[in-house]
PyMOL Python script that loads the backbone (N, CA, C, O; Angstrom):
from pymol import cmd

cmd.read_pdbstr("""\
ATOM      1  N   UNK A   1      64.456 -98.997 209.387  1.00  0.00           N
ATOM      2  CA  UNK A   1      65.073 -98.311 210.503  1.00  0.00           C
ATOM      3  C   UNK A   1      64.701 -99.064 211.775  1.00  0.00           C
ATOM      4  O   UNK A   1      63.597 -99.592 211.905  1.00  0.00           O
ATOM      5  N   UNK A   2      65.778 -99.106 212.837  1.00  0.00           N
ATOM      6  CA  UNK A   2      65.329-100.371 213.693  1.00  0.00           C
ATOM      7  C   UNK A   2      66.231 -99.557 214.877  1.00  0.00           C
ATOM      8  O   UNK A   2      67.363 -99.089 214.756  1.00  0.00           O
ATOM      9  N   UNK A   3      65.031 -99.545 216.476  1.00  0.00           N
ATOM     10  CA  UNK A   3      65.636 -98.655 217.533  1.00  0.00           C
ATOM     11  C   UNK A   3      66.366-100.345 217.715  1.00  0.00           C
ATOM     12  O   UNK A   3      66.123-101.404 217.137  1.00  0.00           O
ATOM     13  N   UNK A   4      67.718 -99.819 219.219  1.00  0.00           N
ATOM     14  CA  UNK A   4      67.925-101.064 219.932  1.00  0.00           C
ATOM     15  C   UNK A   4      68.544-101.048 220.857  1.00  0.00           C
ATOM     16  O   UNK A   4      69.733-100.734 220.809  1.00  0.00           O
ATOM     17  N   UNK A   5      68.014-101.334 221.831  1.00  0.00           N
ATOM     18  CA  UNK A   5      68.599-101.047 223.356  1.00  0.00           C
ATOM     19  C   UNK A   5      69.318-102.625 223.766  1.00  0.00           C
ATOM     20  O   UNK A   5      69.190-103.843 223.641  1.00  0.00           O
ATOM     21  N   UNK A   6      70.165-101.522 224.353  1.00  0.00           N
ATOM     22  CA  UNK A   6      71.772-102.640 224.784  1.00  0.00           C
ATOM     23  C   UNK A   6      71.790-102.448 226.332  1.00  0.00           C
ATOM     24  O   UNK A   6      71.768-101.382 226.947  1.00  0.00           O
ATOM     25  N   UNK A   7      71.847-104.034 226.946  1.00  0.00           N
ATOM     26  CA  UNK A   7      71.672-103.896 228.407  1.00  0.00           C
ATOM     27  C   UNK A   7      73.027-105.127 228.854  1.00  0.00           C
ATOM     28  O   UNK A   7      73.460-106.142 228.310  1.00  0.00           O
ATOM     29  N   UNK A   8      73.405-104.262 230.316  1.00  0.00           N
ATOM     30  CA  UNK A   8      74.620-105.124 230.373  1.00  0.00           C
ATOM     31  C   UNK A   8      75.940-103.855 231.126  1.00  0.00           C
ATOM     32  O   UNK A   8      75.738-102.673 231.405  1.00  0.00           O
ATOM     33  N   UNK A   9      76.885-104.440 231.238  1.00  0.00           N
ATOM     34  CA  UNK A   9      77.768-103.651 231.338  1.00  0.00           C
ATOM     35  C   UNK A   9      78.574-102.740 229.921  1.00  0.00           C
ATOM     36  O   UNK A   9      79.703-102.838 229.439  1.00  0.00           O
ATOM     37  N   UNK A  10      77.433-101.893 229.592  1.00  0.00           N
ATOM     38  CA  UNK A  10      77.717-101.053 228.472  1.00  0.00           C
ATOM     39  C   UNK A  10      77.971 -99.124 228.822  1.00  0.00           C
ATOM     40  O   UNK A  10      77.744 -98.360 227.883  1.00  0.00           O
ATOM     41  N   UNK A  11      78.284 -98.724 229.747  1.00  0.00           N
ATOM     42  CA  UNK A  11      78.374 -97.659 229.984  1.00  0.00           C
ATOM     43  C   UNK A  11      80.083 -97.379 230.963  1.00  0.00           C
ATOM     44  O   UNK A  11      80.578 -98.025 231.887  1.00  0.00           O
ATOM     45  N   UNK A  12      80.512 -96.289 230.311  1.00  0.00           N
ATOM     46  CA  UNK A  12      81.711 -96.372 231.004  1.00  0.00           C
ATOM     47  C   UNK A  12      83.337 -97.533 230.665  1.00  0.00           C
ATOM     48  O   UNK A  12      84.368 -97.724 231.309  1.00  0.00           O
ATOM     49  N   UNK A  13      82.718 -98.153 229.122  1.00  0.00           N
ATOM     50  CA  UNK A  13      83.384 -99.125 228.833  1.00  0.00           C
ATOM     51  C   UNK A  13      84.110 -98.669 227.489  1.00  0.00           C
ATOM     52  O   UNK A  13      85.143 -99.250 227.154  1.00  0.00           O
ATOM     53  N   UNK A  14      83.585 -97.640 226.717  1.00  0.00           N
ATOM     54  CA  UNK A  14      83.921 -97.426 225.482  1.00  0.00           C
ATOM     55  C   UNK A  14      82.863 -97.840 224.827  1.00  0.00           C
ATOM     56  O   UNK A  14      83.183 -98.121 223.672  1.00  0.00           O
ATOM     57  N   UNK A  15      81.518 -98.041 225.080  1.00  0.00           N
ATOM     58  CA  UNK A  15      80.780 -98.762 224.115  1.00  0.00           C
ATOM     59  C   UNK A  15      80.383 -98.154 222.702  1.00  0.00           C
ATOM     60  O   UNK A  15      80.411 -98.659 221.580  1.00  0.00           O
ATOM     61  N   UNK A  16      79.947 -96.712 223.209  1.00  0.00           N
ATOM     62  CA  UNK A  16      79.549 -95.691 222.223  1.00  0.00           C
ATOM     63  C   UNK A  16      80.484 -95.306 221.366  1.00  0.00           C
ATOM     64  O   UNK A  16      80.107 -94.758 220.330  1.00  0.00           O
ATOM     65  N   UNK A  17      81.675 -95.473 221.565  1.00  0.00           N
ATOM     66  CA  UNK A  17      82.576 -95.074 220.597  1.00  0.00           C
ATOM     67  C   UNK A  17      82.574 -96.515 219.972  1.00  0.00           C
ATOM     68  O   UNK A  17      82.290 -96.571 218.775  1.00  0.00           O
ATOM     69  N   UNK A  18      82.750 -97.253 220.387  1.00  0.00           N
ATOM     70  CA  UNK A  18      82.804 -98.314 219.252  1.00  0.00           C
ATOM     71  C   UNK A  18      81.825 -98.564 217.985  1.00  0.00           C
ATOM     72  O   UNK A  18      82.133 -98.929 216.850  1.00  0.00           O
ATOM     73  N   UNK A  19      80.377 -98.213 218.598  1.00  0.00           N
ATOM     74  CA  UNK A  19      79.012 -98.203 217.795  1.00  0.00           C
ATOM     75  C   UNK A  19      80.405 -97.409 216.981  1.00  0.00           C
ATOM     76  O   UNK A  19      81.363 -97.866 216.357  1.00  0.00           O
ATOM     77  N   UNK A  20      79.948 -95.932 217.362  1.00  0.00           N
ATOM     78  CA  UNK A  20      80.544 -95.039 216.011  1.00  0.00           C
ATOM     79  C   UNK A  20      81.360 -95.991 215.162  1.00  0.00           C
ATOM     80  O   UNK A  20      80.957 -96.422 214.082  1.00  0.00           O
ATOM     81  N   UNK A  21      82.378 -96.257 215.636  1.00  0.00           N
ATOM     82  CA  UNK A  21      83.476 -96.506 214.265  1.00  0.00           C
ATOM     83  C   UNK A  21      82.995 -97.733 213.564  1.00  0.00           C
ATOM     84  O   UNK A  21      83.113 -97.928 212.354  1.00  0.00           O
ATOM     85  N   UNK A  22      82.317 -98.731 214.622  1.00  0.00           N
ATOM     86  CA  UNK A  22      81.665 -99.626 213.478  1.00  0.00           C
ATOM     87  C   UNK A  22      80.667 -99.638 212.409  1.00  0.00           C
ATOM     88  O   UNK A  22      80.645-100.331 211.392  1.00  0.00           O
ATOM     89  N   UNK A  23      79.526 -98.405 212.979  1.00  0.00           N
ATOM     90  CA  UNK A  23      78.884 -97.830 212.290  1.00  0.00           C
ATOM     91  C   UNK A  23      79.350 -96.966 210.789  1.00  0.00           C
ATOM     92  O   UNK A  23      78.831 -97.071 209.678  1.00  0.00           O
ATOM     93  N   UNK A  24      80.266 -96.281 211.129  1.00  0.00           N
ATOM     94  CA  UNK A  24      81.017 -95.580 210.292  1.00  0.00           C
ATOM     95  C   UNK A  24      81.602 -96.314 209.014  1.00  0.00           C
ATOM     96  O   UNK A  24      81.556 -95.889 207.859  1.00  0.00           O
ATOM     97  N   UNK A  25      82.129 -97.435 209.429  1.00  0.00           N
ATOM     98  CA  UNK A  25      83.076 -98.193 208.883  1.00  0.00           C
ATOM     99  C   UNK A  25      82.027 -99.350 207.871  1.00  0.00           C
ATOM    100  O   UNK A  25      82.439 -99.964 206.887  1.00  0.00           O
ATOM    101  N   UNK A  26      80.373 -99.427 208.535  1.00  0.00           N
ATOM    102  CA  UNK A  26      79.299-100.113 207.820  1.00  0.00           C
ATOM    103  C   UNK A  26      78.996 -99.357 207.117  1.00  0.00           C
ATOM    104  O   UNK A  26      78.411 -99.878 206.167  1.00  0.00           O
ATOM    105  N   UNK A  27      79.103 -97.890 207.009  1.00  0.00           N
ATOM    106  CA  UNK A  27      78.688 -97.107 206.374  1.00  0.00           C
ATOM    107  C   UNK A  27      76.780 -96.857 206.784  1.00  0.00           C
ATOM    108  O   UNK A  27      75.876 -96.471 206.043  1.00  0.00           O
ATOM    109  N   UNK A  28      76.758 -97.167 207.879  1.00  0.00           N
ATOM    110  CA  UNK A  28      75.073 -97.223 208.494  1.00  0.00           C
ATOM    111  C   UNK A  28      74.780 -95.614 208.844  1.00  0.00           C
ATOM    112  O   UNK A  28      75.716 -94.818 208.907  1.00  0.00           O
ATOM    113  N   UNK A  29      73.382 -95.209 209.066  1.00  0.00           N
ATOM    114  CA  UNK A  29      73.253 -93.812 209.499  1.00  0.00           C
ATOM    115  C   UNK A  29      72.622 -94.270 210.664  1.00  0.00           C
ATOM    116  O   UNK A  29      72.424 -95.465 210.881  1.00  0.00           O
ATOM    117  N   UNK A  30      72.254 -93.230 211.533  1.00  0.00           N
ATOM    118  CA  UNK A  30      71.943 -93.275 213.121  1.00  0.00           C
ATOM    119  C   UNK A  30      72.195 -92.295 214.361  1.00  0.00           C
ATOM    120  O   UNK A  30      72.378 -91.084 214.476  1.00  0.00           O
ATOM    121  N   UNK A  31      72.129 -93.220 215.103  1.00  0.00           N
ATOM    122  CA  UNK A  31      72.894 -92.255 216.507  1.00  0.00           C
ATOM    123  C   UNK A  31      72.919 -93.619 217.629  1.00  0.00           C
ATOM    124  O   UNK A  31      72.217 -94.629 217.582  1.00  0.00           O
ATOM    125  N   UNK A  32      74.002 -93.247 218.650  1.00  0.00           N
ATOM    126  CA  UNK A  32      74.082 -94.197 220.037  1.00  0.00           C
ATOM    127  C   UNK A  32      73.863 -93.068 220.985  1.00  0.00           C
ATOM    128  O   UNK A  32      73.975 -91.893 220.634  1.00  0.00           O
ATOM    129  N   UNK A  33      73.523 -93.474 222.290  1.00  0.00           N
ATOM    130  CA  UNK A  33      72.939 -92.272 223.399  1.00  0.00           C
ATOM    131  C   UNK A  33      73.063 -93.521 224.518  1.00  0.00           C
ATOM    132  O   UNK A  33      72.846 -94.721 224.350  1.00  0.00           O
ATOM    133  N   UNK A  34      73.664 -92.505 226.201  1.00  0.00           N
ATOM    134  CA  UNK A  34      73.259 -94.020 226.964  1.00  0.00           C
ATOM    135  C   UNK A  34      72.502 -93.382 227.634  1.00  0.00           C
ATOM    136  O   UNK A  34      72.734 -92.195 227.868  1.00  0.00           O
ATOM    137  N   UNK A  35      71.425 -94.005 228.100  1.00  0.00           N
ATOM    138  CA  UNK A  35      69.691 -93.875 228.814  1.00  0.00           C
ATOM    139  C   UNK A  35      70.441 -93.872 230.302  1.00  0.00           C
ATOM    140  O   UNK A  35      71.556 -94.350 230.510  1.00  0.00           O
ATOM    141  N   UNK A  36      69.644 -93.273 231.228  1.00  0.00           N
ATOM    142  CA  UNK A  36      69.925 -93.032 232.229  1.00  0.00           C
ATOM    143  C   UNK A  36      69.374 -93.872 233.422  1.00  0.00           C
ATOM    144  O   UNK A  36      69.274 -93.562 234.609  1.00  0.00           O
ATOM    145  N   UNK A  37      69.116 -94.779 232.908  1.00  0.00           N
ATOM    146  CA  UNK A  37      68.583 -96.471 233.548  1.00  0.00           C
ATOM    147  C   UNK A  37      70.301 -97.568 233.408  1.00  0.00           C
ATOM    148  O   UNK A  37      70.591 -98.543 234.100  1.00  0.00           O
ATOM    149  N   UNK A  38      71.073 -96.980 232.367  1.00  0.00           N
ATOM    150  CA  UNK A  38      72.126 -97.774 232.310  1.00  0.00           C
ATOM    151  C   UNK A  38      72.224 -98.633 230.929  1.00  0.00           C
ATOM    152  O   UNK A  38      73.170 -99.331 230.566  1.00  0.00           O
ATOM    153  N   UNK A  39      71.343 -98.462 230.448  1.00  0.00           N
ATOM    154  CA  UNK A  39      71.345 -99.138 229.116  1.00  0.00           C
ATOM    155  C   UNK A  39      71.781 -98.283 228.248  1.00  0.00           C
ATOM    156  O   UNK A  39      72.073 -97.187 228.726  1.00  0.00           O
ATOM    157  N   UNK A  40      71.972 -98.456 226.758  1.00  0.00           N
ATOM    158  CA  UNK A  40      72.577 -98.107 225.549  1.00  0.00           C
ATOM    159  C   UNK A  40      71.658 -98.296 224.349  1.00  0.00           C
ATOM    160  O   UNK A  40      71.387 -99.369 223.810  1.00  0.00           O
ATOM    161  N   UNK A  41      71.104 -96.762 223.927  1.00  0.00           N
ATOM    162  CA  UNK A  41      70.084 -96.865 222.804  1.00  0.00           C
ATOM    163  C   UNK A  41      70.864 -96.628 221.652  1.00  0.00           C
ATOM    164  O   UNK A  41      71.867 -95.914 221.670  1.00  0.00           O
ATOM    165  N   UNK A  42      70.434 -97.205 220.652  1.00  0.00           N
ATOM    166  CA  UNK A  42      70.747 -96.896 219.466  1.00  0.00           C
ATOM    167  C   UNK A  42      69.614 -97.110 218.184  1.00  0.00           C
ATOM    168  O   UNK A  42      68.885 -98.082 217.987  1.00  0.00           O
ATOM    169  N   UNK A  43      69.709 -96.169 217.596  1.00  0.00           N
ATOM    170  CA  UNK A  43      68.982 -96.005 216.359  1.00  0.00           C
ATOM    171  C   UNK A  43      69.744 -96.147 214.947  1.00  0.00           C
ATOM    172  O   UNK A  43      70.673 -95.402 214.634  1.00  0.00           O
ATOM    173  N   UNK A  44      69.230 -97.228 214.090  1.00  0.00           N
ATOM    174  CA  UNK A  44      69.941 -97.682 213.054  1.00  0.00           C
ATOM    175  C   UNK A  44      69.717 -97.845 211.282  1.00  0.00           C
ATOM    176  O   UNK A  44      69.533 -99.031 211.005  1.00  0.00           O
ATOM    177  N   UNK A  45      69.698 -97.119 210.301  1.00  0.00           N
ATOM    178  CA  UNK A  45      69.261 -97.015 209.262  1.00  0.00           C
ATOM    179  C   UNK A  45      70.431 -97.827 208.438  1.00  0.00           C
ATOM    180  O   UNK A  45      71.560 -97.744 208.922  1.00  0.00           O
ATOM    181  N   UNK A  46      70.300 -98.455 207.469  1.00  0.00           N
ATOM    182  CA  UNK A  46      71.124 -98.240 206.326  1.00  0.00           C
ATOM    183  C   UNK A  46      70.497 -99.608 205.102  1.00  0.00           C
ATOM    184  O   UNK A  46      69.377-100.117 205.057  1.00  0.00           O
ATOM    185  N   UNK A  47      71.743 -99.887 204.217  1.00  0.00           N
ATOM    186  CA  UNK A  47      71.441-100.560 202.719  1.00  0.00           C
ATOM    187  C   UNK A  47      71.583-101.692 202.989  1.00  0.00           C
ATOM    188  O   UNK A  47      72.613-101.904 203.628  1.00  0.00           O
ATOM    189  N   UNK A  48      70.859-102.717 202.733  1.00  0.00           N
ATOM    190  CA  UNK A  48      71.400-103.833 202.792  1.00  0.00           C
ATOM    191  C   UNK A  48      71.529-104.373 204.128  1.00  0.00           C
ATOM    192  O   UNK A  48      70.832-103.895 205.023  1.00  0.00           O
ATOM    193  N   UNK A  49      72.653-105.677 204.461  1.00  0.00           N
ATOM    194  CA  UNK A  49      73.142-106.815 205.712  1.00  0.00           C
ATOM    195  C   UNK A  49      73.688-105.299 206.251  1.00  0.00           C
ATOM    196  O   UNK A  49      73.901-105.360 207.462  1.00  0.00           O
ATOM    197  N   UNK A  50      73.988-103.884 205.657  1.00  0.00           N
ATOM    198  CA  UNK A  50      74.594-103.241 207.019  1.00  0.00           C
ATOM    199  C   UNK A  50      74.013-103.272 208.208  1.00  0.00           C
ATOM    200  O   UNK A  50      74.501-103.989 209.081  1.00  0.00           O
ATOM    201  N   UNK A  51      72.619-102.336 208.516  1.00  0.00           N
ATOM    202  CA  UNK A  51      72.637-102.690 209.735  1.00  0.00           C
ATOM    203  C   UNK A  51      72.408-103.936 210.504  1.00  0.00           C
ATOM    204  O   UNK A  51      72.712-103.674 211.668  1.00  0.00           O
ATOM    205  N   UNK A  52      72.003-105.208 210.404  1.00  0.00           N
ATOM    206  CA  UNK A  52      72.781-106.717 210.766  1.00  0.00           C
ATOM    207  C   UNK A  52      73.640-106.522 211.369  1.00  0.00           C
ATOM    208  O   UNK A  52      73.602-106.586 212.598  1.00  0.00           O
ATOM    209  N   UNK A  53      74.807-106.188 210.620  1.00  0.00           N
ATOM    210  CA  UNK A  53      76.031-106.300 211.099  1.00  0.00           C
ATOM    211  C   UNK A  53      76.302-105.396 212.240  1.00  0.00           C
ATOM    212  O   UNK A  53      76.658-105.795 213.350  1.00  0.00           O
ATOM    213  N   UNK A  54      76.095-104.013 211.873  1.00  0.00           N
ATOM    214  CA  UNK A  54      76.036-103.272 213.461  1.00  0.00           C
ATOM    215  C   UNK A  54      74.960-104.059 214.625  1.00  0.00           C
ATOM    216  O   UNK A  54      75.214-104.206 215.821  1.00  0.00           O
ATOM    217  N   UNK A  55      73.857-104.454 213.996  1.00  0.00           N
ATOM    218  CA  UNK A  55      73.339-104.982 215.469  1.00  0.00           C
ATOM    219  C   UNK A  55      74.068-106.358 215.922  1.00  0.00           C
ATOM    220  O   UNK A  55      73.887-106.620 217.111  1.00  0.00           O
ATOM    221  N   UNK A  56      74.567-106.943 215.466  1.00  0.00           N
ATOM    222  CA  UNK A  56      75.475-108.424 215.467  1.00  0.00           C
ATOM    223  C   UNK A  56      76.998-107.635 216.481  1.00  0.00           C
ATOM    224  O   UNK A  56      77.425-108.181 217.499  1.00  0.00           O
ATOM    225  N   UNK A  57      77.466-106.602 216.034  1.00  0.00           N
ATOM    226  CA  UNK A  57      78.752-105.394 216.417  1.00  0.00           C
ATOM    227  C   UNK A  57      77.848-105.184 218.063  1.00  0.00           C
ATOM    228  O   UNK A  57      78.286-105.514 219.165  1.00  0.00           O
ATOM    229  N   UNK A  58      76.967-104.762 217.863  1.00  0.00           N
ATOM    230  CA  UNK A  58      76.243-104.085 219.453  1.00  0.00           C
ATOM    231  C   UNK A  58      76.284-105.527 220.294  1.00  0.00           C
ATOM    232  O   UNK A  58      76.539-105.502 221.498  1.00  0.00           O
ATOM    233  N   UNK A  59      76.068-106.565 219.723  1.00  0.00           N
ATOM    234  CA  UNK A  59      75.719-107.920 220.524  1.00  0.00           C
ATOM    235  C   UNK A  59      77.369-108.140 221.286  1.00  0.00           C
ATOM    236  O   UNK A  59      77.577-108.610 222.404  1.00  0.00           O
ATOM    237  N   UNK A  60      78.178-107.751 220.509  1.00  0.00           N
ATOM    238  CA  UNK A  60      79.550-108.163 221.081  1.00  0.00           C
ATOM    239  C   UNK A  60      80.272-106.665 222.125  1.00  0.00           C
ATOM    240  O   UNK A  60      80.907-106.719 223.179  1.00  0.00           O
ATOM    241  N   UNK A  61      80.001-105.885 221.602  1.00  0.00           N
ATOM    242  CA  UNK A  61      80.631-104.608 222.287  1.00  0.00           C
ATOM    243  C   UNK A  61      82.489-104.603 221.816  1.00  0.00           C
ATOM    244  O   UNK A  61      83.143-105.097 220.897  1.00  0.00           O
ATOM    245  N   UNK A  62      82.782-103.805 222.957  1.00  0.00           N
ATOM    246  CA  UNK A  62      84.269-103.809 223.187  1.00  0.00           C
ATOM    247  C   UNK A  62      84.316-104.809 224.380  1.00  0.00           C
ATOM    248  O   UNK A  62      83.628-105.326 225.260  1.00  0.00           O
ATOM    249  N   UNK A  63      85.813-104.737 223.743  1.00  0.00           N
ATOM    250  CA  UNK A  63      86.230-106.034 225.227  1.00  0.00           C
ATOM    251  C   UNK A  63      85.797-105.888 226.424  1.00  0.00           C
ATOM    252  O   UNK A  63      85.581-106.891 227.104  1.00  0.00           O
ATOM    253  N   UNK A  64      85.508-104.178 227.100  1.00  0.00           N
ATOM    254  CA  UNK A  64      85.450-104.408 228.456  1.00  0.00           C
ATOM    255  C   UNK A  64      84.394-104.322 228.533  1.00  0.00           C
ATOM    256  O   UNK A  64      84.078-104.169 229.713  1.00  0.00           O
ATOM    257  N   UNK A  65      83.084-104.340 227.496  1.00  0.00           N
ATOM    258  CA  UNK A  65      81.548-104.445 227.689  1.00  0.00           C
ATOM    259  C   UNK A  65      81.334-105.649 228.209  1.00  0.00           C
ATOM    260  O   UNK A  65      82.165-106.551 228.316  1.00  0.00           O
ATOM    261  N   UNK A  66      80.342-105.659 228.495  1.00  0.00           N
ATOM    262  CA  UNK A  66      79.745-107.080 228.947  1.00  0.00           C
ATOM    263  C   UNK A  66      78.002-106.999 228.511  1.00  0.00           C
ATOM    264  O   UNK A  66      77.139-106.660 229.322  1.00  0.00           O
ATOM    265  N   UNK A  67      77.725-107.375 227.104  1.00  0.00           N
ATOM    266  CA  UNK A  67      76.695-107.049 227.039  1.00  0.00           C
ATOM    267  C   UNK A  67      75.811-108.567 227.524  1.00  0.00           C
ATOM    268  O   UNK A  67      76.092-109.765 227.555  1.00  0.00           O
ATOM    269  N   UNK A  68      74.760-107.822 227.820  1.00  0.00           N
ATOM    270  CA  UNK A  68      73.642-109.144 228.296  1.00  0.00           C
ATOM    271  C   UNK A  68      72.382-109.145 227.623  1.00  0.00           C
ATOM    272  O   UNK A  68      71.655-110.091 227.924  1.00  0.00           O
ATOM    273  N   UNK A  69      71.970-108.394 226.854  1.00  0.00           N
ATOM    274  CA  UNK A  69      70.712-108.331 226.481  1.00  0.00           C
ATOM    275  C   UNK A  69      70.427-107.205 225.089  1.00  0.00           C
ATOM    276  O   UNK A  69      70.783-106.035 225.228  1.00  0.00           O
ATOM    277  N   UNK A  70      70.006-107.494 224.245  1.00  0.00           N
ATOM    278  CA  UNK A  70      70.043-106.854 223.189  1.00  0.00           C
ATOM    279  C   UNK A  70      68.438-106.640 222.912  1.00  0.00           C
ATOM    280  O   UNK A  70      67.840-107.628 223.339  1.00  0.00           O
ATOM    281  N   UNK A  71      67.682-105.824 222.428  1.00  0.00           N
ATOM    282  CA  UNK A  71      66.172-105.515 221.902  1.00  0.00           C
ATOM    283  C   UNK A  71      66.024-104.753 221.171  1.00  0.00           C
ATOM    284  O   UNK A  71      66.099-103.570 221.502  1.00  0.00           O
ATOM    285  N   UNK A  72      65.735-105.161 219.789  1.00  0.00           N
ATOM    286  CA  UNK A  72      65.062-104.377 218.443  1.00  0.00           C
ATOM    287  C   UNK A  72      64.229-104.616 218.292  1.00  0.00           C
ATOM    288  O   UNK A  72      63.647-105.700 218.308  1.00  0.00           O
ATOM    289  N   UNK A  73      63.774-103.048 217.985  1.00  0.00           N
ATOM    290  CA  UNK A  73      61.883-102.770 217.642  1.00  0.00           C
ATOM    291  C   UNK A  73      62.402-102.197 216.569  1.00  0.00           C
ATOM    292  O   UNK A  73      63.588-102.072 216.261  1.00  0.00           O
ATOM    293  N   UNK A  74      61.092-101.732 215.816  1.00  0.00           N
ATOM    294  CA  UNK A  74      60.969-101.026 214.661  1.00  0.00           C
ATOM    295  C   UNK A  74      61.421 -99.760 215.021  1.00  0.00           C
ATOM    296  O   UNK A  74      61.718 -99.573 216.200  1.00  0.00           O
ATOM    297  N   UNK A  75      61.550 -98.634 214.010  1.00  0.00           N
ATOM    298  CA  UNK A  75      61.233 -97.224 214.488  1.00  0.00           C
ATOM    299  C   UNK A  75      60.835 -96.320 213.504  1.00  0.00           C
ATOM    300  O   UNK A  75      61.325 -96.524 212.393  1.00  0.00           O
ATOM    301  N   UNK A  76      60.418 -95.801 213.568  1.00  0.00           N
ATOM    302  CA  UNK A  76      59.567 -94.564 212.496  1.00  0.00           C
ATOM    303  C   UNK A  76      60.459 -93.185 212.501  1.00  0.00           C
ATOM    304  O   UNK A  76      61.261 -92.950 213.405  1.00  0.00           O
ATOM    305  N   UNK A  77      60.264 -92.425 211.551  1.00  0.00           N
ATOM    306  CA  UNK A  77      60.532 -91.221 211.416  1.00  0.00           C
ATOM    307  C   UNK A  77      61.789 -90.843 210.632  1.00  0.00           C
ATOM    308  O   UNK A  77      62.499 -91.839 210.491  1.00  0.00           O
ATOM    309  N   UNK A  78      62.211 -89.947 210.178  1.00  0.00           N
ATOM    310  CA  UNK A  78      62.891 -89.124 209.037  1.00  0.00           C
ATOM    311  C   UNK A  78      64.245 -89.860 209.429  1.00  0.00           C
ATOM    312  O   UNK A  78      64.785 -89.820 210.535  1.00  0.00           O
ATOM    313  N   UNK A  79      64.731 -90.610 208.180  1.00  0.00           N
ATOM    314  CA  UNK A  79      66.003 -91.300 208.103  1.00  0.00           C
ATOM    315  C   UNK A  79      66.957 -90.124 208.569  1.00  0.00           C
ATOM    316  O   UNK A  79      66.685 -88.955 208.292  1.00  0.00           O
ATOM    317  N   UNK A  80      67.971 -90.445 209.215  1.00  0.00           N
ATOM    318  CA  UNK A  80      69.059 -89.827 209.897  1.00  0.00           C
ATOM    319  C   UNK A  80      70.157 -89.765 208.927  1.00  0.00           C
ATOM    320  O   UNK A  80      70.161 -90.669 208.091  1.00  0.00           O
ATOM    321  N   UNK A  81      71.048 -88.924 208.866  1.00  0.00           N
ATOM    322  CA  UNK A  81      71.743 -88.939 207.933  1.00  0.00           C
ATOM    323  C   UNK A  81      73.674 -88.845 208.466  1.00  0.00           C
ATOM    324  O   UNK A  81      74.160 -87.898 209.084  1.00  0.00           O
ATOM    325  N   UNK A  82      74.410 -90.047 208.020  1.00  0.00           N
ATOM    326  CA  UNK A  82      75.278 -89.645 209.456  1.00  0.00           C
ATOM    327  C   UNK A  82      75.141 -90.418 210.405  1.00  0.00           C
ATOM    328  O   UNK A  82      74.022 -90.802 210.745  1.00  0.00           O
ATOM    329  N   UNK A  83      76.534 -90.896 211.174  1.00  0.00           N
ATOM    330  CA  UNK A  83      76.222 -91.908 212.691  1.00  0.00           C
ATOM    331  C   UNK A  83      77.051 -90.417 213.611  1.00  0.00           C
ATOM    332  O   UNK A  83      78.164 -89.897 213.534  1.00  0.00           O
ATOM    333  N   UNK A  84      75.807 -90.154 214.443  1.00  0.00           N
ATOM    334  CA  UNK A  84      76.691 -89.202 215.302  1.00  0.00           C
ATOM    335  C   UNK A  84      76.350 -90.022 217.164  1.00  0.00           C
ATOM    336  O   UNK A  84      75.454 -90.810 217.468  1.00  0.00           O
ATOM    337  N   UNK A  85      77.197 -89.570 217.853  1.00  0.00           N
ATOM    338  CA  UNK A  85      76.959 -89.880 219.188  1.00  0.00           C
ATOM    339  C   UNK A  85      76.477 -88.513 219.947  1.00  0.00           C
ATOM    340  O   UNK A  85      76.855 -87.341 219.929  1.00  0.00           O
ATOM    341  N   UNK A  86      75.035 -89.550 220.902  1.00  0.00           N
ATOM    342  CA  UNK A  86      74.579 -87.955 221.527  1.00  0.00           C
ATOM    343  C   UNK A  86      74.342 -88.435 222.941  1.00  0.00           C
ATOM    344  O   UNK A  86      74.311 -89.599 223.339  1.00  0.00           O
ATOM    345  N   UNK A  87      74.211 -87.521 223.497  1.00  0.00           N
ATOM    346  CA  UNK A  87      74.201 -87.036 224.935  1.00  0.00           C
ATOM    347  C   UNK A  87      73.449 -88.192 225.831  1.00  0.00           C
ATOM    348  O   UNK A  87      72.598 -88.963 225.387  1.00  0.00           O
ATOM    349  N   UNK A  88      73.818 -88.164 226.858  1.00  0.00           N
ATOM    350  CA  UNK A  88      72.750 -89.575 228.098  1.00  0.00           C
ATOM    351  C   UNK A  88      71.163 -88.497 228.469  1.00  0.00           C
ATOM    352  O   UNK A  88      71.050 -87.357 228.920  1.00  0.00           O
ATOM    353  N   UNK A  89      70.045 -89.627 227.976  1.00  0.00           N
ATOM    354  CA  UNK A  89      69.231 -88.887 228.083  1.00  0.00           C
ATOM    355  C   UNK A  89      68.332 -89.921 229.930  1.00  0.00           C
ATOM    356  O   UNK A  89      67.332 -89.454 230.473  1.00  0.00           O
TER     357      UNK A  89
END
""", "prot")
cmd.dss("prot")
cmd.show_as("cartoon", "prot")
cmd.util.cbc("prot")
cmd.orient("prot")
């Protein structure tokens, strides 16, 4: 399980919906949330090159993102079940 904050022009662009459907579509579990600094957290579980590929998906965004900076750490705690989108904390 791997947190990862997305910095850049990621808010107000569609970013979070995109996580979802790419997430969805990796079949990854998780959540996206945008931080109230302007960045874009996301938390990422799954089998295999999936999550890779969503964090490789976060590196590019949607077209009108402009991401600049990507950072994965580890993360601990009870696998998530499900990619849902939640609230700006």
């Amino acid at each position: 399980m791997r947190r990862i904050l997305v910095s850049g022009k990621v808010q107000k662009v569609g970013y979070r919906d995109f996580i979802v459907r790419c997430a969805r579509d990796l079949r990854v579990a998780g959540w996206v949330r945008n931080l109230s600094d302007g960045r874009v957290e996301l938390l990422v579980a799954g089998e295999g090159d999936a999550p890779d590929a969503l964090i490789e998906a976060a590196r590019e965004g949607p077209l009108q993102a402009q991401v600049t900076h990507v950072e994965v750490l580890p993360a601990t705690g009870q696998q998530p079940k499900g990619f849902t989108k939640r609230f700006t904390v």
